[in-house]
N, C-alpha and C positions, 0 to 999 in steps of 0.2 A: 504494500500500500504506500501513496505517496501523498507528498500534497504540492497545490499548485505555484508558482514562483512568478514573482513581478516581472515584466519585460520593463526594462528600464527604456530601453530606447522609443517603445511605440507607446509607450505611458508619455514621455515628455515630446513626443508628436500629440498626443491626446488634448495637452496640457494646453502646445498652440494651438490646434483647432478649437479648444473650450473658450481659449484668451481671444481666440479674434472672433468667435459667434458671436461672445457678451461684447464687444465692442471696446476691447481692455486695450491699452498696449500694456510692453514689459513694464515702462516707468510706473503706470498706474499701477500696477502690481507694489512694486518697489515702492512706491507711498504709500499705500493701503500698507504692505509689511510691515513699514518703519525701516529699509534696508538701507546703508549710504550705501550702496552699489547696487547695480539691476544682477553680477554676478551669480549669485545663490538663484536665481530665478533662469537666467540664460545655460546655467549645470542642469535646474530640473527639465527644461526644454530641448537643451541636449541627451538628455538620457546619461549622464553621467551619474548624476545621482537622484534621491528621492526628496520631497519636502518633508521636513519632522512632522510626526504626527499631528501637533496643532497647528500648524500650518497646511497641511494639509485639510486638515476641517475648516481651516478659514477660508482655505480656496474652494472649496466644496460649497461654503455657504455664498461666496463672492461668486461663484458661474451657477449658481442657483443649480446644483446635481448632485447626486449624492457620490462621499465618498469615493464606493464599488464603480462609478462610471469616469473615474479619472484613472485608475490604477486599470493599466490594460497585465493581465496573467497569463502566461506562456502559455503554449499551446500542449508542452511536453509539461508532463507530471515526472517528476524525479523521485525515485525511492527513496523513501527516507534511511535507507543503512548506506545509499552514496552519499546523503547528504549529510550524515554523521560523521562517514569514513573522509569526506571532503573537509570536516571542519577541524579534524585533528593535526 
């Protein structure tokens, strides 16, 4: 049995198609966050990395969707004894 893993990179394609539906750019992101750089914001859009959890929920409530429709999850499911044997 396994369970399912975040695609980072089609999660921060997600991210810009959610930013430009609501009619956001990055900056307004970047003021809404309180961020001195749009950086942290241009990483989640690249799929480098993910928003913190309450960041995350602030973006969820700021493009008006839940959570589950920002965060795109890979299509492969990985067993969790790779993913154990992986973390050691």
């Amino acid at each position: 049995m396994g369970f399912p893993t975040i695609n980072l990179a089609r999660t921060g394609a997600n991210i810009v198609r959610l930013r430009k539906a609501a009619s956001l750019t990055v900056h307004d992101l970047q003021a809404v966050f309180g961020f001195n750089s749009p950086q942290a914001i241009y990483k989640w859009q690249r799929g480098i990395c993910l928003p913190k959890v309450d960041n995350l929920l602030a973006l969820s409530a700021l493009l008006n969707v839940p959570m589950e429709q920002i965060l795109v999850c890979s299509s492969n499911i990985i067993p969790i004894h790779e993913q154990q044997a992986a973390a050691c």
